[in-house]
C-alpha positions, -999 to +999 in steps of 0.1 A: +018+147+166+000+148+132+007+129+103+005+147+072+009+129+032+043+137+022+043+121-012+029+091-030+054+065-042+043+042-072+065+014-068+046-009-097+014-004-121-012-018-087+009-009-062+010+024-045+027+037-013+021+064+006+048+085+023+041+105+058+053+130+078+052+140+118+044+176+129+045+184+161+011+198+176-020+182+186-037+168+152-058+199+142-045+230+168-032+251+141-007+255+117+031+234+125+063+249+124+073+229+092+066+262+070+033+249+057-003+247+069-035+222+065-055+246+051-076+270+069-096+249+090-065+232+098-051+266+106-079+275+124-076+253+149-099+241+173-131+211+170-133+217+136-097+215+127-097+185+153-122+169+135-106+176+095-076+158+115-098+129+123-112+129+090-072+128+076-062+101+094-092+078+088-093+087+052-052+072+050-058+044+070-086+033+044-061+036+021-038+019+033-061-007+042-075-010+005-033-009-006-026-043+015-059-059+001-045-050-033-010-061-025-028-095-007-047-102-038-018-095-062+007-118-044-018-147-043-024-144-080+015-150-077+014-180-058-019-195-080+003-188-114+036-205-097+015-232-090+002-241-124+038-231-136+053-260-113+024-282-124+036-279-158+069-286-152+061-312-136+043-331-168+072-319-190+098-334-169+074-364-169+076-367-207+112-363-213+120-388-181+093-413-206+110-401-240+146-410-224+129-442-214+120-454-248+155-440-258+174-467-245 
């Protein structure tokens, strides 16, 4: 079975996911039975569509690779800026618990 790029979801601004497909077949034997083809090397068949097949796959599996480093990075930017937010709620609480302090 092949996988083939259906679509390409953007979910938010940095993040991007990408949709795919099975055909049946051997990855690069021809044209599927799902009414389109991979081009005419694809259709082709043989090493050469075999190795446009190879070159598919690795090409989305770098992608997907570089869209979980992206996603990695993003959520631990998260986690840094919660951080400093609970550090500074933290001193304010610390102020008003001093303010009520001198209050009574």
């Amino acid at each position: 079975m092949t996988l083939r790029p259906a679509a390409i979801l953007r979910l938010r601004s940095p993040i991007v996911v990408c949709v795919r497909n099975m055909t049946k077949g051997e990855p690069g034997s021809g044209a599927g039975s799902g009414g389109g083809t991979g081009g005419t090397i694809r259709d082709a068949g043989g090493s050469f569509g075999k190795r446009e097949a190879a070159q598919e796959e690795q090409y989305f599996r770098k992608l997907q690779h570089e869209q979980l480093e992206k996603m990695r990075a993003g959520l631990q930017q998260e986690v840094e800026f919660h951080k400093d937010q609970i550090k500074a709620h933290e001193g304010a609480i610390k102020r008003h618990q001093k303010r009520l302090k001198n209050l009574e």
